[in-house]
C-alpha positions in Angstrom: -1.7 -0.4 -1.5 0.6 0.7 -4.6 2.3 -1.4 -7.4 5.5 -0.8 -6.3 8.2 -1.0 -9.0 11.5 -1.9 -7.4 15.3 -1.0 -8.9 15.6 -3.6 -10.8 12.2 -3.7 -12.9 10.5 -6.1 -10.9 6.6 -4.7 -9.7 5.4 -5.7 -6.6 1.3 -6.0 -7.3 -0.9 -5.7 -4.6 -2.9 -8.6 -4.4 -6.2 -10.0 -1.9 -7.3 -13.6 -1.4 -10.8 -13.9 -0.4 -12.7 -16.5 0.1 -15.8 -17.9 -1.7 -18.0 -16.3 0.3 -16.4 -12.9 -0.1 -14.8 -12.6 3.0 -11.3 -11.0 3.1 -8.4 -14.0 4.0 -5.3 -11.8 3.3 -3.3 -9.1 1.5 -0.2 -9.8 -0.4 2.2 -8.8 -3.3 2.9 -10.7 -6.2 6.0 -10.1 -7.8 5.7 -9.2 -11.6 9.2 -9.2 -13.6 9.6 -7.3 -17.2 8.4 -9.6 -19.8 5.7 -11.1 -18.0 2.1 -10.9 -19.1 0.6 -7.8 -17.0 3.9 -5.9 -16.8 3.1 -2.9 -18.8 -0.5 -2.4 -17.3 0.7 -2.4 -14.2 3.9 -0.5 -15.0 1.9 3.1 -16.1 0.4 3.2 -12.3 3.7 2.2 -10.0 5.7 4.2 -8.0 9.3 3.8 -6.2 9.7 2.0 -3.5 11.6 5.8 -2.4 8.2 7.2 -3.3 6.2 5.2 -1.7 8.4 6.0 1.5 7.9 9.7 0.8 3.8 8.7 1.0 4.1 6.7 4.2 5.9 9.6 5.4 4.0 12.9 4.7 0.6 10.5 5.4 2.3 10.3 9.0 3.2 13.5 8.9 -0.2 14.5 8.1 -2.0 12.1 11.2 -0.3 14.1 14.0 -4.2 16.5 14.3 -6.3 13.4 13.6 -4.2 11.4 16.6 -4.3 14.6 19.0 -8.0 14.5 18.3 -8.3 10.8 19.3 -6.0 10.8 21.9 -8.3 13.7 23.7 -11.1 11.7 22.5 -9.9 8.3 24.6 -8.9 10.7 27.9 -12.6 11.2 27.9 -13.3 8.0 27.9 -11.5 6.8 30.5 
């Protein structure tokens, strides 16, 4: 997950919730507007939301080996 920063300023932070024993309850963004204490610190690693996109795409892009792989893998399987 990537701080997102969206058109108008605002970052989306990723965020996780666990719970006191260290397990993993949940994922989330928390919404971080200029001004706010945090902003700059998280501002220096976000991306676009157009980049991010781009990221979700070419990762995609770059699965189609990997899911050939499995896919021949789960044939054999069967």
């Amino acid at each position: 997950m990537y701080v997102i920063r969206l058109g108008d300023g605002t970052l989306r932070v990723p965020q996780s919730l666990t719970s006191d024993d260290g397990r993993l309850i949940g994922n989330a963004y928390l919404e971080v507007a200029p001004g706010e204490p945090g902003y700059d610190r998280w501002l220096a690693e976000s991306i676009t939301e157009e980049e991010d996109a781009e990221r979700r795409r070419r990762w995609r892009e770059g699965d189609e080996d990997l899911e050939r792989a499995f896919l021949a893998f789960k044939a054999e399987q069967d």
